[in-house]
TORMI-451746 format. One record per residue (C-alpha): x, y, z. Coordinates in steps of 0.2 Angstrom, whole numbers, padded with zeros to 4 digits, always signed. Layout:
BEGIN
XYZ/...
//
This chain:
BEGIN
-0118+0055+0203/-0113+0040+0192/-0108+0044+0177/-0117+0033+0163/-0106+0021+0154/-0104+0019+0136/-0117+0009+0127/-0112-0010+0127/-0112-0018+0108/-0112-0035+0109/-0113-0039+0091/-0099-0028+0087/-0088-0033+0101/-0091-0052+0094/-0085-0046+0076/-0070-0037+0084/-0064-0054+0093/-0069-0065+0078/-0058-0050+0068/-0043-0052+0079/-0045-0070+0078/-0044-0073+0060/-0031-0058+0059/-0018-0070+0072/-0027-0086+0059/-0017-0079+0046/-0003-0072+0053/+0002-0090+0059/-0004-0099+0041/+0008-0084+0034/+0022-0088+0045/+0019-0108+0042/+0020-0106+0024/+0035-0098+0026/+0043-0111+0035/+0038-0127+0023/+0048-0115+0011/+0063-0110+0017/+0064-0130+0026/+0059-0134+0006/+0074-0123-0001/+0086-0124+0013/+0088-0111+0025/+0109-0109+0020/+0102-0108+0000/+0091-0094+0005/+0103-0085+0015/+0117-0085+0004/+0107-0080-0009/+0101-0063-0002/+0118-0060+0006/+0123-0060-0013/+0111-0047-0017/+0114-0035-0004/+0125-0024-0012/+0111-0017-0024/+0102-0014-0005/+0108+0005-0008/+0098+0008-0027/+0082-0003-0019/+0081+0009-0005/+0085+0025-0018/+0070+0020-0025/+0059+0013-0015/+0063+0033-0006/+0056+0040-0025/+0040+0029-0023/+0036+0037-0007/+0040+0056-0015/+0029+0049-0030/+0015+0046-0016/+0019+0061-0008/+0016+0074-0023/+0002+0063-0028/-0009+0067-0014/-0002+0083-0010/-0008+0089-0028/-0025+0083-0027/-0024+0094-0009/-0019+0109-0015/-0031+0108-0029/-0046+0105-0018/-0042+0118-0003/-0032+0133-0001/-0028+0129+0017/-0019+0110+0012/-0004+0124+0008/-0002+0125+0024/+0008+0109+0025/+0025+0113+0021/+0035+0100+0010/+0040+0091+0025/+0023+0088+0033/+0018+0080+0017/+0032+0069+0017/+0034+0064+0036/+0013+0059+0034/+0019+0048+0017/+0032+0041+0028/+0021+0037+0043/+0008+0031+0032/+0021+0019+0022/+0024+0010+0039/+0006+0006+0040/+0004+0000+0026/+0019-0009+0023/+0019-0018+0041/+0000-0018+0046/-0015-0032+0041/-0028-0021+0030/-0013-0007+0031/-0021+0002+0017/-0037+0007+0027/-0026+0014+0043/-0012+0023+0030/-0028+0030+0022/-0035+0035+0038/-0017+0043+0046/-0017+0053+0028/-0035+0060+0034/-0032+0063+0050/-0016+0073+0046/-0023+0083+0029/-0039+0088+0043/-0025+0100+0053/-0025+0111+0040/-0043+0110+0034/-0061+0102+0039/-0060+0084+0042/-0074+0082+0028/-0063+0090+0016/-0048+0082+0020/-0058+0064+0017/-0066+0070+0000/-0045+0073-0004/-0039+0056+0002/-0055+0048-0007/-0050+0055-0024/-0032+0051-0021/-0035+0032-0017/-0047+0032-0033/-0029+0038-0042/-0020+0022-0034/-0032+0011-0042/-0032+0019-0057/-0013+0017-0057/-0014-0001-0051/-0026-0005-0065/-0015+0001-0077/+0001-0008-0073/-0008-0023-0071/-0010-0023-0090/+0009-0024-0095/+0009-0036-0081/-0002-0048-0088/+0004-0046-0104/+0021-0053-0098/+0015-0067-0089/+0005-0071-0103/+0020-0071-0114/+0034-0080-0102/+0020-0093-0102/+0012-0092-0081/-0008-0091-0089/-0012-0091-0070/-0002-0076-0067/-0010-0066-0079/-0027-0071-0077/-0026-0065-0060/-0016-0048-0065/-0031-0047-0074/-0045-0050-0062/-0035-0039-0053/-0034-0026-0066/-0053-0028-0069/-0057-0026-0050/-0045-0010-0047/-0055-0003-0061/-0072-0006-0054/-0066-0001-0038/-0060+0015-0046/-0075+0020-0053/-0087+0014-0038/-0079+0025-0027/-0080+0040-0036/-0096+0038-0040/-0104+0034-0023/-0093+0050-0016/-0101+0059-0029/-0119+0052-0024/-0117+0054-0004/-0111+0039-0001/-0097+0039+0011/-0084+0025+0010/-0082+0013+0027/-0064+0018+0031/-0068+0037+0027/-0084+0039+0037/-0074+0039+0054/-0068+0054+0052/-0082+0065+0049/-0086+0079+0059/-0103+0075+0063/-0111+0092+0057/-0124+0096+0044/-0117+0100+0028/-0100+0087+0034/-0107+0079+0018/-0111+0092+0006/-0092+0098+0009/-0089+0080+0006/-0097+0078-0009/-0091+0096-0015/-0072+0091-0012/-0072+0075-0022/-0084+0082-0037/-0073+0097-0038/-0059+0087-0043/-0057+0080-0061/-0062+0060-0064/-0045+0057-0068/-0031+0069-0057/-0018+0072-0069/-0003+0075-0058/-0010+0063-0045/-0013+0048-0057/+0005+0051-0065/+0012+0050-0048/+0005+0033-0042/+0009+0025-0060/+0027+0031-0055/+0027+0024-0041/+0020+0007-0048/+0033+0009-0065/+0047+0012-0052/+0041-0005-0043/+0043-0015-0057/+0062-0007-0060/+0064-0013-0041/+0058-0030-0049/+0072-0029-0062/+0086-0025-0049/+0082-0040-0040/+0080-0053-0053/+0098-0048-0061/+0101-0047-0040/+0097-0066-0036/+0107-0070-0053/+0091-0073-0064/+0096-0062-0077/+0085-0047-0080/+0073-0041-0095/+0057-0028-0095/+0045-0044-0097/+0054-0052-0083/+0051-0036-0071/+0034-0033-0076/+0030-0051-0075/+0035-0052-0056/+0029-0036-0052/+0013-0045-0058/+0016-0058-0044/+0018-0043-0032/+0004-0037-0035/-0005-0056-0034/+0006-0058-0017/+0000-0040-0011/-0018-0042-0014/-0019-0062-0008/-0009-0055+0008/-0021-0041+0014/-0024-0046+0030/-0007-0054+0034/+0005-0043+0043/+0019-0038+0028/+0009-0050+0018/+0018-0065+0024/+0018-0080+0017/+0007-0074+0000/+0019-0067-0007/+0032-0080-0002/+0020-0092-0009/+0015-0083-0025/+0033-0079-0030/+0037-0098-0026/+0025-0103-0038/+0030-0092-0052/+0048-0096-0052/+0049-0107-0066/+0040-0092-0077/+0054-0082-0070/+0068-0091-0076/+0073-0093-0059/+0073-0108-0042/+0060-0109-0030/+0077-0102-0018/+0080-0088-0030/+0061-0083-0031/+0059-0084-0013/+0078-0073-0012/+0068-0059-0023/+0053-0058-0009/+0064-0056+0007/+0073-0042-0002/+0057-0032-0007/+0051-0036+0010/+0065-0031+0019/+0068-0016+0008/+0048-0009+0013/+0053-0014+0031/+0067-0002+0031/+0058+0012+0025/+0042+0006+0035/+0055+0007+0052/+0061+0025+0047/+0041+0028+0046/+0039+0021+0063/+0052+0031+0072/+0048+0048+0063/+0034+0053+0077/+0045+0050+0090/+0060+0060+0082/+0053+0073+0074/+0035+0075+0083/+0022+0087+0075/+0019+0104+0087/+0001+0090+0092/+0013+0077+0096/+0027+0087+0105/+0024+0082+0127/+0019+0102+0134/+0030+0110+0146/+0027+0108+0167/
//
């Protein structure tokens, strides 16, 4: 007897293609814009520049490392609060997740939704898959938060080293990070289940009361979550610092706020571009005067961040394969 075959979906199966259209769309515009820049700069300028920097590689990697830890306790203390059985996960599952997680987001177009999702799909081995989406829903709520936050110092430097565009769009961002925020939480708390959550439901009947439970138990604003992600983010703007004193542009607290402003501008511009290519080149190209730095310089300070994530995002890629979770690790003949 045949066995019946999946039902077809034409619609969706024309989203997907028009999805992985646009997605190779903007990886090539990325990519373009990259090129007009460096061919606008001068490949040797650029290259010379980051060579000069690379000695303070070493601290960028320290604390790119302490961002991940900050993530790391931030989720794991909204766990732990939520469900008895998230303790578990020892130190190190918590961390090798961040890690693996970091990678998607770092490298991946829309990383956020599939580093969200790996975080899930991890937290669920130890609880219910409902639980373990209430716990990452609330977390993510607590990186917006954090985001909305150091936007405000952000803008506020931008404002003042004289880039109005900069800050207006800090603050839009602000503004929206905000909203977000509160709109998540509240439609977790009123049954309504978040796209990038809903897959990994357990398709049973009280997957949504659990749900719902999880995320209402927990406080509107986590304490130890929320500092956690503003560290992370305070620690990003120090990474700022490092490199504008790195490229030679001297360094001040407005300075590093102001381009960790542009970072977050470039991050949020590049959502859908693979290591946000090409935003954030652009958008820290177009904020170098405000800098105090060239167009080579400003370009200098995004290959470094860049390629600072990317290390971490390769140590995150190679940690399955290394060290494999007891799921992960191939049975014996």
């Amino acid at each position: 007897m045949r066995a019946e075959s999946a039902p077809h979906h034409p619609h969706r199966s024309r989203r997907d293609r028009a999805k992985r259209i646009a997605q190779v769309a903007l990886a090539i515009a990325g990519v373009v814009a990259v090129v007009l820049l460096v061919r606008q700069i001068g490949l040797r300028a650029l290259l010379s520049l980051v060579t000069r920097a690379l000695p303070w590689m070493p601290a960028l990697l320290a604390l790119e490392l302490v961002r991940i830890v900050a993530e790391t306790i931030g989720t794991r203390a909204i766990a732990v609060a939520a469900d008895d059985g998230a303790r578990r996960l020892d130190w190190g599952a918590w961390f090798r997740m961040h890690l693996v997680a970091n990678a998607a987001l770092v490298v991946l177009p829309a990383g956020r939704t599939i580093c969200e999702g790996i975080k899930m799909a991890s937290i669920s081995a130890a609880t219910s898959a409902p639980r373990a989406a209430g716990i990452v829903v609330v977390q993510h709520a607590m990186t917006l938060l954090a985001l909305a936050v150091i936007s405000v110092p952000c803008a506020i430097a931008a404002w003042t080293l004289g880039a109005p565009v900069i800050a207006l769009a800090v603050s839009a961002h602000a503004l929206l990070c905000g909203i977000g925020m509160v709109g998540m939480i509240v439609a977790a708390r009123h049954a309504k289940i978040p796209a990038f959550a809903a897959r990994w439901f357990v398709h049973a009947p009280d997957a949504l009361v659990t749900f719902r439970e999880t995320v209402r138990a927990a406080p509107w604003v986590a304490p130890g979550a929320f500092g956690a992600k503003l560290l992370n983010r305070v620690v990003q703007a120090v990474q700022y610092g490092i490199l504008l004193v790195a490229v030679g542009g001297g360094g001040s607290a407005a300075r590093a706020f102001h381009a960790d402003g542009v970072n977050l501008v470039g991050s949020a511009l590049g959502e859908f571009m693979p290591a946000q290519v090409g935003a954030m080149d652009g958008s820290f190209a177009y904020a170098a005067t405000s800098l105090g730095v060239t167009v080579a310089m400003a370009m200098a300070i995004a290959t470094l961040a860049r390629l600072t994530q990317l290390v971490w995002s390769a140590v995150g890629a190679l940690v399955p394969v290394i060290v494999p979770t007891r799921a992960e690790r191939p049975s014996a003949a």
